[in-house]
Short mmCIF file of the C-alpha atoms (twelve columns), coordinates in Angstrom:
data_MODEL
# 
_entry.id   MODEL 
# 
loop_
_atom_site.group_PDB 
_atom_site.id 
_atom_site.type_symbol 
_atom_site.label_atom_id 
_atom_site.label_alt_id 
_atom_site.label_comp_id 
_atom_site.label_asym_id 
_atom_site.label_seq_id 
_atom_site.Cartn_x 
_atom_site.Cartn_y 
_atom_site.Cartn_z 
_atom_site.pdbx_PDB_model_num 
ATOM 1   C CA . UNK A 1   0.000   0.000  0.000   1 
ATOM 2   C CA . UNK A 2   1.383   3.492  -0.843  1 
ATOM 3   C CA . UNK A 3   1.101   5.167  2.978   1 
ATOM 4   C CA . UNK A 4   3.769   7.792  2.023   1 
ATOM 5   C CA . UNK A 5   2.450   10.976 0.272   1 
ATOM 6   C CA . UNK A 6   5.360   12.015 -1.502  1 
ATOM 7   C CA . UNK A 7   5.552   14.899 -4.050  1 
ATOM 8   C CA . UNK A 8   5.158   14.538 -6.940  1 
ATOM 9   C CA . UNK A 9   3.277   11.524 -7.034  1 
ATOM 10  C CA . UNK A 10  4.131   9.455  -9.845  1 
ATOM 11  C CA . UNK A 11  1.762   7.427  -11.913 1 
ATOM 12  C CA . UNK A 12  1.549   6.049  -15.653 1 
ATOM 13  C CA . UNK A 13  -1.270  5.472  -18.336 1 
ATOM 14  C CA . UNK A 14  -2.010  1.638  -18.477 1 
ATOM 15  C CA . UNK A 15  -3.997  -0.352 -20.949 1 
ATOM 16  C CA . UNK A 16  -7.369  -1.673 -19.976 1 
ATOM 17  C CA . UNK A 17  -7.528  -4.675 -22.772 1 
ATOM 18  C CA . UNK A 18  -7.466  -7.428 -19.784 1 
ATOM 19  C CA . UNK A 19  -10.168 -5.483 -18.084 1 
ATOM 20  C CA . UNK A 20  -10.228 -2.969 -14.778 1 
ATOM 21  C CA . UNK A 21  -9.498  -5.540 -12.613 1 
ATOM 22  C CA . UNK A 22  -6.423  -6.517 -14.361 1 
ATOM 23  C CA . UNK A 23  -5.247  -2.841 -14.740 1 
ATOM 24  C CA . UNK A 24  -5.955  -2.063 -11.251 1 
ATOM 25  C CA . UNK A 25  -3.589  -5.019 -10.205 1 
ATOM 26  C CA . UNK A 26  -1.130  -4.273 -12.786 1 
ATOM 27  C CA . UNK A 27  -1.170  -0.397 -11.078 1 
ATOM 28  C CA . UNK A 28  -0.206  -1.707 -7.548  1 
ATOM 29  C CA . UNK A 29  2.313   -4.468 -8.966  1 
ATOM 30  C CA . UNK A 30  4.267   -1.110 -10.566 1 
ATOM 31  C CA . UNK A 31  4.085   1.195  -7.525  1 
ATOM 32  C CA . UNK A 32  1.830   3.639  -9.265  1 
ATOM 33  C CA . UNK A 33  0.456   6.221  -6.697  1 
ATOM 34  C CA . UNK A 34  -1.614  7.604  -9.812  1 
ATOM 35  C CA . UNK A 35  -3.182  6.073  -12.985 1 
ATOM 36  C CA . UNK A 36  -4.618  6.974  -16.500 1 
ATOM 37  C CA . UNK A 37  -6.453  4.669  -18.476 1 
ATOM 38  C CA . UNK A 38  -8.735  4.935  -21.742 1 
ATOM 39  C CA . UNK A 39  -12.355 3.795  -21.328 1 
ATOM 40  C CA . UNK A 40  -12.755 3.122  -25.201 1 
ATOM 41  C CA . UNK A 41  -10.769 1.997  -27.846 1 
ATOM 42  C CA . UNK A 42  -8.204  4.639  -28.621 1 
ATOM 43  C CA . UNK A 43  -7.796  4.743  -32.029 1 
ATOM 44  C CA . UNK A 44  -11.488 3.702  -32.804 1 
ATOM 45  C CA . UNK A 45  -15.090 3.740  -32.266 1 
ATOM 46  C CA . UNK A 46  -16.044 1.115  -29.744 1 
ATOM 47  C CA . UNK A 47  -15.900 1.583  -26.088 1 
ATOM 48  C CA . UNK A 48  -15.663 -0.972 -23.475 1 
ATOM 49  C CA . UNK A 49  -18.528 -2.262 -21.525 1 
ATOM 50  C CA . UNK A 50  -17.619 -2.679 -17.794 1 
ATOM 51  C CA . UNK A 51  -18.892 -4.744 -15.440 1 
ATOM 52  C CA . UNK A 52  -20.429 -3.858 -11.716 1 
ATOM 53  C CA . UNK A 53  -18.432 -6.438 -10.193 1 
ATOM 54  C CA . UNK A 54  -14.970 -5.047 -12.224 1 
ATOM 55  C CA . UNK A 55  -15.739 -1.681 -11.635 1 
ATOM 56  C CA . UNK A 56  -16.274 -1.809 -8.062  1 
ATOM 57  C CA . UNK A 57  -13.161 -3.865 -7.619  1 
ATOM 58  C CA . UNK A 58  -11.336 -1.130 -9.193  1 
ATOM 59  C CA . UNK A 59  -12.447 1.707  -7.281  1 
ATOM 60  C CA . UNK A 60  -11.832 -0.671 -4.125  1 
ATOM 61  C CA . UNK A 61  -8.516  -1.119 -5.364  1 
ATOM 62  C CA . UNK A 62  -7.028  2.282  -5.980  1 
ATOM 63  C CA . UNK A 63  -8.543  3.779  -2.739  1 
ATOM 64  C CA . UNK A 64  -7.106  0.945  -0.315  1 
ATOM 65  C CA . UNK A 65  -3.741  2.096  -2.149  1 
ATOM 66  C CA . UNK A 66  -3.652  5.507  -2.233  1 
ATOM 67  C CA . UNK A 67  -3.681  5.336  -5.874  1 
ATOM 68  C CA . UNK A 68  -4.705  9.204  -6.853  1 
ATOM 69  C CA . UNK A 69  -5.637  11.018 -8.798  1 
ATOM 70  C CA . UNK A 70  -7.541  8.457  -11.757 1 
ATOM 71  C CA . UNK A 71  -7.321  9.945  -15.095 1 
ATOM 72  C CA . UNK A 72  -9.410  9.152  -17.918 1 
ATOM 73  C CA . UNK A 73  -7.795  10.077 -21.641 1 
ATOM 74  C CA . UNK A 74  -10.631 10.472 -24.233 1 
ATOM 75  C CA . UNK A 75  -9.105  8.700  -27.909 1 
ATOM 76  C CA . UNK A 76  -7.042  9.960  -30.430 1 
ATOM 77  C CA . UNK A 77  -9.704  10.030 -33.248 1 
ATOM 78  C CA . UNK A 78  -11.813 12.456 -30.950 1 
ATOM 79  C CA . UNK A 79  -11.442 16.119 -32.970 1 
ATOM 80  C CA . UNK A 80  -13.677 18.642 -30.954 1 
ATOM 81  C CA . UNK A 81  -12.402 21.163 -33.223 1 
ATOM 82  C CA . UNK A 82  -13.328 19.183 -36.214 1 
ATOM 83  C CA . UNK A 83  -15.024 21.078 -39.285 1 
ATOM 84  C CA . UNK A 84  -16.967 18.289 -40.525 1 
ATOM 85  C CA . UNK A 85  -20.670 18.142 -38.360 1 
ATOM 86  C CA . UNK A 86  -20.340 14.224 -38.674 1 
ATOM 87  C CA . UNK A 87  -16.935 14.316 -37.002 1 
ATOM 88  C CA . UNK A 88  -17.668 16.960 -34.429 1 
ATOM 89  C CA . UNK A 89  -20.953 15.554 -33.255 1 
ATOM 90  C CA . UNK A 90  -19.319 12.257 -32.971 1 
ATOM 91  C CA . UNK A 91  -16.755 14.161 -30.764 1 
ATOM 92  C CA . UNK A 92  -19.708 15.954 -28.573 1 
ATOM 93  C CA . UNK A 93  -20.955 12.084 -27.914 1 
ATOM 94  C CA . UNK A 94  -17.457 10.693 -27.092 1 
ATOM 95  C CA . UNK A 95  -16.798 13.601 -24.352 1 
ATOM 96  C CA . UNK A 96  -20.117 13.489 -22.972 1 
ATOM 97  C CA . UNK A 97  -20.341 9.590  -22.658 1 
ATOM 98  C CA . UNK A 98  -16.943 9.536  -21.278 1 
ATOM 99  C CA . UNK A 99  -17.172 11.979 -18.302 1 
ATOM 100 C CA . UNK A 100 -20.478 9.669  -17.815 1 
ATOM 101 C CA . UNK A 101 -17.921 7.312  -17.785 1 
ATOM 102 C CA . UNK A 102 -15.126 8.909  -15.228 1 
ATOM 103 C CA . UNK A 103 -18.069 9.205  -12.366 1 
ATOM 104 C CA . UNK A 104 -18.826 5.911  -13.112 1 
ATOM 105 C CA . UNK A 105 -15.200 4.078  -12.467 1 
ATOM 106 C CA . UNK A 106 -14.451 7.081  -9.826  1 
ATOM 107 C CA . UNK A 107 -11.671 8.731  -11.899 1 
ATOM 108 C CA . UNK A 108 -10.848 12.903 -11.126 1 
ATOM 109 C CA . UNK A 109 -10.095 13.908 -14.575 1 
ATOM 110 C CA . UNK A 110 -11.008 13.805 -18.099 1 
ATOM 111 C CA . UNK A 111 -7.773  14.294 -20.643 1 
ATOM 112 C CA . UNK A 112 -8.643  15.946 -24.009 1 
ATOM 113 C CA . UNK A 113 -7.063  16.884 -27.166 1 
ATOM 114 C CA . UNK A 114 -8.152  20.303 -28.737 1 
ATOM 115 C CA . UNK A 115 -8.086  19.143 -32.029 1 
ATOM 116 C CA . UNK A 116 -7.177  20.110 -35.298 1 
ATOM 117 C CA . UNK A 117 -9.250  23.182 -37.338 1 
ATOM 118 C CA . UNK A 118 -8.384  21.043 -40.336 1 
ATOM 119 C CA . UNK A 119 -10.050 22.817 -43.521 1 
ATOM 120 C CA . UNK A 120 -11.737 25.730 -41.344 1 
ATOM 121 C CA . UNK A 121 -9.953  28.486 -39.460 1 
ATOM 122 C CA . UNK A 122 -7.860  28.793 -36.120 1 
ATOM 123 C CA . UNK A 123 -10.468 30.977 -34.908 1 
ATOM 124 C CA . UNK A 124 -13.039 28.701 -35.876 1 
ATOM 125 C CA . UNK A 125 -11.736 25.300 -34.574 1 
ATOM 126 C CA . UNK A 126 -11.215 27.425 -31.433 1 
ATOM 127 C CA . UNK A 127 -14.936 28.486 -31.212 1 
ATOM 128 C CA . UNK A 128 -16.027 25.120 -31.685 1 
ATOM 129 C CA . UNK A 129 -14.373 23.410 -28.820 1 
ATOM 130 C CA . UNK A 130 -15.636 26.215 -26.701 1 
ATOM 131 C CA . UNK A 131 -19.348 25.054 -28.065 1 
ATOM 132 C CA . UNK A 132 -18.476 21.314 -27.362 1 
ATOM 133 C CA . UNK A 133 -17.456 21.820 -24.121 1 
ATOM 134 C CA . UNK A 134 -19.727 23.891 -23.171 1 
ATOM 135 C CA . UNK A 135 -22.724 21.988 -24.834 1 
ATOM 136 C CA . UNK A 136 -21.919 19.133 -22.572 1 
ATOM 137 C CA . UNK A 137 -20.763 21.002 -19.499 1 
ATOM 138 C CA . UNK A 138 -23.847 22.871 -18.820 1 
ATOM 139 C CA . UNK A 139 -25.849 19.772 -18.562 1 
ATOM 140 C CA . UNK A 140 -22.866 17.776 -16.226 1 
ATOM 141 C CA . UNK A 141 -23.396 17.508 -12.600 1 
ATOM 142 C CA . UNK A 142 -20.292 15.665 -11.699 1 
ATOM 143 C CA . UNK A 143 -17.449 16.336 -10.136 1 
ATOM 144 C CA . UNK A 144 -15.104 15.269 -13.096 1 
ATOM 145 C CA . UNK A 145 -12.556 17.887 -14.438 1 
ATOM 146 C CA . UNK A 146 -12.306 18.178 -18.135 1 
ATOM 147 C CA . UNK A 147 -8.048  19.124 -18.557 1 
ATOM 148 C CA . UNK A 148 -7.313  20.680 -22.045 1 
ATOM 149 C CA . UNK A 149 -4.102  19.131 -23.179 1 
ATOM 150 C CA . UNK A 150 -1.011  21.345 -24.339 1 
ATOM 151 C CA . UNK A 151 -0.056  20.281 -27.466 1 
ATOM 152 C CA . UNK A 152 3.185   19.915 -29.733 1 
ATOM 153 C CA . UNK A 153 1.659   21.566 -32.773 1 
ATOM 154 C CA . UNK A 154 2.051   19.490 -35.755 1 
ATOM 155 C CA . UNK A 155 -0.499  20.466 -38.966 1 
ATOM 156 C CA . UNK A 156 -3.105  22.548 -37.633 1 
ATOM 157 C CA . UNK A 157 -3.525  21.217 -34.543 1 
ATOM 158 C CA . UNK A 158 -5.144  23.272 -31.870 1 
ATOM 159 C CA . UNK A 159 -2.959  23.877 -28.235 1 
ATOM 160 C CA . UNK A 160 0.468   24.561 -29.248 1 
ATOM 161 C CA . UNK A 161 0.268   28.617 -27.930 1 
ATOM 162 C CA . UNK A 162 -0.848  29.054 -24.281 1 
ATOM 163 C CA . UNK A 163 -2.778  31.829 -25.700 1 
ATOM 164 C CA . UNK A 164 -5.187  29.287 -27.753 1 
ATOM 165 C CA . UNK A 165 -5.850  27.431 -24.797 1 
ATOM 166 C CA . UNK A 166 -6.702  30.526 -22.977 1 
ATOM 167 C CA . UNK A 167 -9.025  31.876 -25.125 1 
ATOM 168 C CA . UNK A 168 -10.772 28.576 -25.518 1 
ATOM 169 C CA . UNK A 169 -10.638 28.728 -21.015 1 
ATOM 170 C CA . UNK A 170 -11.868 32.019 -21.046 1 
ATOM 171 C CA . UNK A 171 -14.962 30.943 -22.839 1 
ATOM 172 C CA . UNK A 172 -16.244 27.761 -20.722 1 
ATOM 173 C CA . UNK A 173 -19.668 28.773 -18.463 1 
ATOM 174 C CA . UNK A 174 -18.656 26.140 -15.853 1 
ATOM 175 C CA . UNK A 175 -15.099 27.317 -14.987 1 
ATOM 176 C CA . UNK A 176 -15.248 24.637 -11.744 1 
ATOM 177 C CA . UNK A 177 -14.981 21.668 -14.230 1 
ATOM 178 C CA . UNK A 178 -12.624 22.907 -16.394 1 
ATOM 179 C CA . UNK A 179 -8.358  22.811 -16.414 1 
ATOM 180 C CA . UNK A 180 -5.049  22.574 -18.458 1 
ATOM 181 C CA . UNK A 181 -3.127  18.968 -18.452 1 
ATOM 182 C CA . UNK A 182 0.425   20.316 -19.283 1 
ATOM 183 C CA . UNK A 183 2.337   17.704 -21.380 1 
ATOM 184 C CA . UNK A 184 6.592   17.867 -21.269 1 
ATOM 185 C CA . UNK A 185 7.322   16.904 -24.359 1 
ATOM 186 C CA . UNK A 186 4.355   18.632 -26.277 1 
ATOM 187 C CA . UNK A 187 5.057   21.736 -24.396 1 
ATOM 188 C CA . UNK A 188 8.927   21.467 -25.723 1 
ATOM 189 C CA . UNK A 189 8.163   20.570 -29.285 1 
ATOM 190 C CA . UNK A 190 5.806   23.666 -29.264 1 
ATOM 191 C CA . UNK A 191 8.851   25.966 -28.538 1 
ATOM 192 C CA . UNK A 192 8.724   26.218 -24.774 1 
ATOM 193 C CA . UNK A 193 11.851  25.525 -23.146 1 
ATOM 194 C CA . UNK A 194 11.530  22.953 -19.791 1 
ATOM 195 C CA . UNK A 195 15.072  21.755 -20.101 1 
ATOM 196 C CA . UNK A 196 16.601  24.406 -17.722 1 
ATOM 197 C CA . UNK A 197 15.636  26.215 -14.268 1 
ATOM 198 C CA . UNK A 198 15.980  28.984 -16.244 1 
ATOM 199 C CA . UNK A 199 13.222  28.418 -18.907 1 
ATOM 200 C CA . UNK A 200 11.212  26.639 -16.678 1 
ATOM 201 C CA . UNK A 201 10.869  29.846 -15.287 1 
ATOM 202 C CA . UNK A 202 10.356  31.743 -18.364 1 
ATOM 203 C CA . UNK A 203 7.765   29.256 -19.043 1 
ATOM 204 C CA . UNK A 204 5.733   29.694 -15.775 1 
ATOM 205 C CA . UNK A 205 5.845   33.606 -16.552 1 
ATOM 206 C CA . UNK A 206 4.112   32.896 -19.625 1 
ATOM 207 C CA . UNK A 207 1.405   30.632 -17.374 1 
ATOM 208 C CA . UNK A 208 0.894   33.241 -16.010 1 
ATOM 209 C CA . UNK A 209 0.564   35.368 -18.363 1 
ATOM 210 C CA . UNK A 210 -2.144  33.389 -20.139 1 
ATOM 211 C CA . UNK A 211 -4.456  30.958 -18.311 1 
ATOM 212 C CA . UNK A 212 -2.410  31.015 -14.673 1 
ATOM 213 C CA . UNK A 213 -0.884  27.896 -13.025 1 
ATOM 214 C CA . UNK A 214 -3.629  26.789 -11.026 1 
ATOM 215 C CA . UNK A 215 -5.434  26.021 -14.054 1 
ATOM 216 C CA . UNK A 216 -3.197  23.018 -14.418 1 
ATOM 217 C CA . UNK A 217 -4.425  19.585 -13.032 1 
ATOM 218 C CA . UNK A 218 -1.779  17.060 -14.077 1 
ATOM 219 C CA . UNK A 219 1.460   16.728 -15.869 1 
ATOM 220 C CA . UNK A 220 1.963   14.370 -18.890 1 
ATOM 221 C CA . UNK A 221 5.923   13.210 -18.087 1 
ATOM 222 C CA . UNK A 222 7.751   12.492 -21.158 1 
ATOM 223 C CA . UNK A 223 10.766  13.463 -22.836 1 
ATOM 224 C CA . UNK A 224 10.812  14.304 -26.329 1 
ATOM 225 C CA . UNK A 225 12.497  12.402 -29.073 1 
ATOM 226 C CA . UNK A 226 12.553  15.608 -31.285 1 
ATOM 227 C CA . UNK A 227 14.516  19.009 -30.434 1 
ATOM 228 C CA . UNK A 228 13.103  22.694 -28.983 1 
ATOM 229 C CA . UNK A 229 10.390  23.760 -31.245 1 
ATOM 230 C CA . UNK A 230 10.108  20.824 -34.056 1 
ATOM 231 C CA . UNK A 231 6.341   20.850 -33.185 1 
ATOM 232 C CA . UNK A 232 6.974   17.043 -33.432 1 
ATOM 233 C CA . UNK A 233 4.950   14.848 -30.734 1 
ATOM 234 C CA . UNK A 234 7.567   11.904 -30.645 1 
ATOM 235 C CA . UNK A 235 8.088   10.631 -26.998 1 
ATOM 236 C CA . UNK A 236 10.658  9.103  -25.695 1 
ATOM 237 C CA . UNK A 237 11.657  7.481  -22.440 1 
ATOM 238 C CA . UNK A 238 12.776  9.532  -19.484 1 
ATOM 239 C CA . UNK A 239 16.522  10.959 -19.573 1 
ATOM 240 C CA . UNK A 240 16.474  9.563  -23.434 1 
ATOM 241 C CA . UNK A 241 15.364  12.885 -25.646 1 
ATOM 242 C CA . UNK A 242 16.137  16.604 -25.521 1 
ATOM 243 C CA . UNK A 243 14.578  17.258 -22.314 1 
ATOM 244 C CA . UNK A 244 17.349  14.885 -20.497 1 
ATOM 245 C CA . UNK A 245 17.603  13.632 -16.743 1 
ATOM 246 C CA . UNK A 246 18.646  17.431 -15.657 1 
ATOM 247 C CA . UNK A 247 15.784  18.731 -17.370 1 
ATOM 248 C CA . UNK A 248 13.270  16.381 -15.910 1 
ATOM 249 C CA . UNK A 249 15.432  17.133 -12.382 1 
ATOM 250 C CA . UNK A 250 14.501  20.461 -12.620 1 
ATOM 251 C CA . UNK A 251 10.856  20.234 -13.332 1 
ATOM 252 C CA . UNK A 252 10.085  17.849 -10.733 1 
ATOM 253 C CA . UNK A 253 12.054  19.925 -8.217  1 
ATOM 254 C CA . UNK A 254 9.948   22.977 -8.998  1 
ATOM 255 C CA . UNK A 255 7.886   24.067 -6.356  1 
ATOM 256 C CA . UNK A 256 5.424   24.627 -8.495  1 
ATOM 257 C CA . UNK A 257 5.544   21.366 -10.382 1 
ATOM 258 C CA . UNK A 258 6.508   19.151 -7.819  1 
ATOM 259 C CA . UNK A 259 2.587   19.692 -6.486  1 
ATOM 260 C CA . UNK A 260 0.908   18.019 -9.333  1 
ATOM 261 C CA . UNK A 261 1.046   14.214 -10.189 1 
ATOM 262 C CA . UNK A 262 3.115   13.272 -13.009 1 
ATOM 263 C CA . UNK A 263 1.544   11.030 -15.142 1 
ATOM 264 C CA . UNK A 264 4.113   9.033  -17.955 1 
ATOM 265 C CA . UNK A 265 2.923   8.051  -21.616 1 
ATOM 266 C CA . UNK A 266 6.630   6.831  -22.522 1 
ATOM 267 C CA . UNK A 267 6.880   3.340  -24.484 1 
ATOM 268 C CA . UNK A 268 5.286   0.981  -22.498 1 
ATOM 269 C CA . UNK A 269 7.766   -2.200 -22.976 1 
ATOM 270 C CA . UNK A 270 10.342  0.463  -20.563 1 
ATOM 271 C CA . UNK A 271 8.093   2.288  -18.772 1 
ATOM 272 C CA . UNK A 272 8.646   0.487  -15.626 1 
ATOM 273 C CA . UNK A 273 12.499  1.934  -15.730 1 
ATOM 274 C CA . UNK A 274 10.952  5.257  -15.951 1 
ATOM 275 C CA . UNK A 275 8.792   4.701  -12.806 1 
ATOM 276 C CA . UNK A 276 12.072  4.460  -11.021 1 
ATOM 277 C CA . UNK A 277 13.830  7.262  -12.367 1 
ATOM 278 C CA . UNK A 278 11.249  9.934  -11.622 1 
ATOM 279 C CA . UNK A 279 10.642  8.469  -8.336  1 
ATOM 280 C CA . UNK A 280 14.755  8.556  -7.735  1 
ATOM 281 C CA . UNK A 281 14.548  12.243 -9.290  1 
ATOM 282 C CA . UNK A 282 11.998  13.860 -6.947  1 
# 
């Protein structure tokens, strides 16, 4: 059982193709003291069906070990931004039956993508996803949080400037339900340095500056296969990309930082190894 609160706590996104039960163990056998899962098929359509007796074993599960906070990641294919009404809609029913979802398994969070404008306008994608969330907000009475997720920029992907996610923040009726998941590597492809004390401060000025710290929920630790600014997302395994062990040293000594769980999407065949290095790093 995890009795020792450290900071950060450090958790990892596990697959759910054996079932909750089996991810739940799997979570405990690694030493996770958080968790992020997908409830549906990432890359497709179909979403799991959970049982009563798997979900409450679950919940049981990561309570008796201190295993917070549960994130829930909505899929890839998921474009709230999207310009085609087929496309969007389908994105209105994924976020909406997902937060269902979250209260259901007892997760805290709800990880989203912005999307891509695609064939519209910046401007445009950025009103819709205010729309979306709103749309489905205004009718939620959970407790889940939906976090916005900075992103690396590639094409015309939605996220990449603090400044888009702040306008799309500025816009959402129900601001209690609503936050920022900060991603490393996105956040380093998109041009902002988290590699030094010294830009990690530059980078918390620009927080700031936009849609303020305590916006952000979560952090999404990875290190980034690609350099400063490619506006690549290519992960890569803690200490192994651009970012490096001192960068990852100083971000998870940051006062600031060091409050908020740190949740890894490296490659999943080594992700135990970097388990143990943020854990020997904090």
């Amino acid at each position: 059982m995890n009795t020792i609160n450290r900071q950060p706590r450090i958790g990892a996104h596990l697959p759910i193709g054996k079932g909750l039960k089996h991810t739940a163990d799997e979570a405990v056998a690694r030493g996770l003291e958080a968790l992020q899962i997908f409830v549906r098929n990432p890359r497709g359509r179909g979403a799991r069906t959970f049982t009563e007796e798997e979900i409450d074993y679950f919940k049981a599960t990561v309570l008796a070990h201190n295993i917070d906070p549960v994130v829930v990641h909505i899929p890839y294919i998921c474009n709230p931004a999207a310009a085609k009404d087929d496309l969007y809609e389908f994105a209105r029913q994924v976020v909406k039956e997902d937060l269902q979802r979250c209260s259901l398994i007892g997760a805290n969070y709800l990880v989203l993508h912005p999307g891509s404008y695609t064939t519209s306008t910046l401007e445009q994608g950025i009103a819709r996803i205010a729309r979306l969330l709103n749309d489905v907000l205004d009718n939620y009475a959970g407790k889940v949080t939906v976090c916005l997720e900075t992103m690396a920029g590639q094409g015309t992907e939605i996220g990449r400037d603090f400044n888009e996610l702040n306008t799309i923040l500025q816009q959402i009726n129900n601001q209690e339900r609503i936050g920022v998941c900060l991603d490393t590597c996105h956040v380093f492809a998109a041009g902002y340095d988290v590699s030094s004390e010294e830009g990690i401060a530059r980078v918390l000025e620009e927080i700031d500056r936009t849609f303020g710290r305590d916006t952000i929920k979560l952090i999404h630790s990875n290190d980034s296969q690609k350099e400063l600014g490619s506006r690549r997302d290519r992960h890569a395994h803690i200490g192994d990309g651009f970012i490096g062990l001192s960068g990852f040293k100083h971000i998870i000594s940051n006062k600031f930082f060091n409050t908020l769980p740190f949740i890894l999407e490296t490659p999943f065949e080594e992700i135990d190894r970097d388990i143990v290095t943020l854990k020997k790093l904090r």
